[in-house]
N, C-alpha and C positions, 0 to 999 in steps of 0.2 A: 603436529596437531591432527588428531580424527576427527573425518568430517563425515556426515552423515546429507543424506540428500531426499527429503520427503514430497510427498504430496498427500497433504492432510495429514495422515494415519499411515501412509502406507510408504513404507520405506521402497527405493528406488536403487539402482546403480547409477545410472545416467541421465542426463538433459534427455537424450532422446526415448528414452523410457518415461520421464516423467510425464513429456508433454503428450503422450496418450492415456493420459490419466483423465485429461481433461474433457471435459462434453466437446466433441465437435464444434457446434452453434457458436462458442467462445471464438471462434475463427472466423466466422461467415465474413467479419469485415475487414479490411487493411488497413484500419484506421486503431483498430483496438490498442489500450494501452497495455496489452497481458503479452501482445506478440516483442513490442521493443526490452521490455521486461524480462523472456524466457530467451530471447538472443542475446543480450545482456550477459546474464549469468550462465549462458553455453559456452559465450567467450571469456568468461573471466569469473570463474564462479563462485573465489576468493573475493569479492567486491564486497565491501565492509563503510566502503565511503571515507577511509580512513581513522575509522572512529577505535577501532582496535590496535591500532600501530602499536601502542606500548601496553595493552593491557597482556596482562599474564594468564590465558586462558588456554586450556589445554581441548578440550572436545567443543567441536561447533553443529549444530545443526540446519540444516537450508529447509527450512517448510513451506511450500508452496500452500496458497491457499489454506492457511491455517484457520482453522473453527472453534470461535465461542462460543461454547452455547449460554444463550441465558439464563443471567443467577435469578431473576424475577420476572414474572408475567408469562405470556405466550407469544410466539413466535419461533423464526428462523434465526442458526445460528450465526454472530457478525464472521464475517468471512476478507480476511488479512491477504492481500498477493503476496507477499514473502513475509516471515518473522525468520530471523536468524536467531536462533537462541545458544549462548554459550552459559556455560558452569554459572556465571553469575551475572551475567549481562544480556539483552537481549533486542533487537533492533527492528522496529514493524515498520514496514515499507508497504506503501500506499503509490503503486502506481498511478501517473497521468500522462495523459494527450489532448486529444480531443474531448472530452469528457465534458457535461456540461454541468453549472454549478449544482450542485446538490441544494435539496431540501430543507429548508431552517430545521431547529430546533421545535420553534414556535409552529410551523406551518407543519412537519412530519407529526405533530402531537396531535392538532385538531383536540376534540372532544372528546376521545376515545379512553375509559377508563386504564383498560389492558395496555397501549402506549404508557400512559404517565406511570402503571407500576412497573414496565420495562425501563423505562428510563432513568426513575428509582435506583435498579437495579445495576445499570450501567455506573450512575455518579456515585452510589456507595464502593464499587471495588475500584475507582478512583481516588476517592475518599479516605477509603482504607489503607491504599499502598500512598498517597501522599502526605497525609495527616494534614490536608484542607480540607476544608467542607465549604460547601456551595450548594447552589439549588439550581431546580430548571431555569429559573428566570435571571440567574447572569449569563445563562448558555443561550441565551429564548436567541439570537441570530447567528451564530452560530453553525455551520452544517453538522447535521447531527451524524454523516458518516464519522465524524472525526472526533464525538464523543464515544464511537462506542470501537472506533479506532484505537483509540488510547486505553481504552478499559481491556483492550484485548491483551496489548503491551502488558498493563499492569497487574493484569489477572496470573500472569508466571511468578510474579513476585519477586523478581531477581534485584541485585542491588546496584544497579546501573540499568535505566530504561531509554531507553532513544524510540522515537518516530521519527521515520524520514517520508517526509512526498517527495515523489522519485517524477521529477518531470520530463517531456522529452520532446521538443519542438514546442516548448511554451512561448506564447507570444507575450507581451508585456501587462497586458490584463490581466491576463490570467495566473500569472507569477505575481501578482497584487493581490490578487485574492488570495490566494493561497499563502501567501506571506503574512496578508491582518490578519486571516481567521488564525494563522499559529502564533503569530504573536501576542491575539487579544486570549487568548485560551492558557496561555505561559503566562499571561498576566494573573489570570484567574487561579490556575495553581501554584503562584510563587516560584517558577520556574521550578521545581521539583523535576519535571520532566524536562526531557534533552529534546528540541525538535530541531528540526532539520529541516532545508530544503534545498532539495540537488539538483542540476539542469542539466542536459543531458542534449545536444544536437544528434539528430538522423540524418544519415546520408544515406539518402533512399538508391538503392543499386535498379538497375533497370528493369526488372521484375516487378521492385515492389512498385514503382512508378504507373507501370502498365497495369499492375490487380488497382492502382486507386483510379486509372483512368475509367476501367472497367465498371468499379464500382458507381463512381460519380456518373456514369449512361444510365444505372439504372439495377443491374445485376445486383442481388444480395443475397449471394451464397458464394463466397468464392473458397471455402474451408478447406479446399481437395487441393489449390493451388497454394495458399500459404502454407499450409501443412510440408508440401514440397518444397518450396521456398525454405522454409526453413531449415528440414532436413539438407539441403542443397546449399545452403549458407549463400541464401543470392536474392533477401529483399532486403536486407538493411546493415548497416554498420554505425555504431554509434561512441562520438565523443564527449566526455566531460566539459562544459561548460564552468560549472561553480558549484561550492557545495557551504550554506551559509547555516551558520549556529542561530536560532531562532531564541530570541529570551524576549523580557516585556521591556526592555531598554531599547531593543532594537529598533 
């Protein structure tokens, strides 16, 4: 199998090539969910969640930060922490940690005309790759990163789509959450879509221990020392917990 390894647009050789693609600032803190994510896949960069085991695909691509841009309205591109896209299958991974819940649907729209034709434009290339239709208002609670999460998936048009929330030191709430919103959304498109959700334990090495002491006093810039850390393979290591098939039965 050839594999190919990007960030965005721009093809890469290496984890350590990639991750100076990225803006700095994306590192200021030890909590980020992009840093268990990019060690992740430095150690195992094959990681597929095992959803490939028997499929017959021959080229894969690793895209860091993959970008939508929108088919309707104004705005920034939605921006994917990983899509793995193979010949006909393709896998959006939505890193988490500490992350706090995202914005409805209903409350990221407000009044503003320019949101509701972006949004538009998100549920039509849903719409289009699932042959459901639906409107804002079965999504109105909903996080609406996770609508235009899935519009990204479906916008390659491949004929196998998977989303996975890649989680990593979730506590039980927060694994609730992220469980309804994919199961009430699988419910809304007839399960057409494959959702996922993966757990993931951190066994923080004594480095990254110390950048979160640091952090937690007060410091917030510590970008120069995970950068090291990571090059250095000395803030984290992380174990599979569970990886569950999300559908509206569940």
């Amino acid at each position: 199998m050839e594999t190919e390894l990007y960030y965005n647009a721009n093809k890469v050789k290496s984890m350590n090539e990639l991750i100076k693609k990225y803006s700095i600032s994306e590192f200021k803190s030890p909590y980020r969910s992009t840093i268990p994510l990019l060690i992740l896949y430095k150690t195992t960069l094959n990681n597929s969640f095992g959803l490939m085991e028997k499929m017959n695909e021959s080229n894969v691509k690793y895209i860091f930060e993959f970008k939508t841009p929108l088919s309707q309205g104004k705005g920034k591109s939605s921006s994917t922490d990983l899509m793995i896209e193979y010949t006909n299958t393709c896998i959006a991974i939505e890193a988490k940690r500490t992350e706090p819940k995202y914005e409805t649907v209903s409350k990221w729209l407000g009044e503003t005309d320019n949101k509701k034709i972006v949004l538009e434009g998100w549920i039509n290339i849903i719409s289009n790759y699932t042959n459901v239709n639906f409107d804002s208002n079965s999504i109105s609670d909903l996080p609406y990163q996770l609508i235009h999460r899935v519009a990204s998936a479906c916008s390659l048009n491949k004929s196998q789509t998977h989303v996975v929330y890649l989680g990593f030191d979730l506590d039980e709430t927060k694994k609730k959450y992220y469980r309804e919103s994919l199961i009430k959304f699988s419910k809304i498109l007839s399960n057409k879509i494959d959702f996922h959700l993966a757990c993931y334990n951190i066994n923080k090495l004594a480095e990254q221990t110390r950048l979160e002491l640091i952090w937690d006093s007060g410091e917030r810039n510590l970008s120069e020392y995970i950068l090291k850390g990571y090059e250095n393979d000395s803030l984290m290591q992380m174990s599979q917990l569970s990886i569950e098939m999300i559908n509206n039965s569940a």
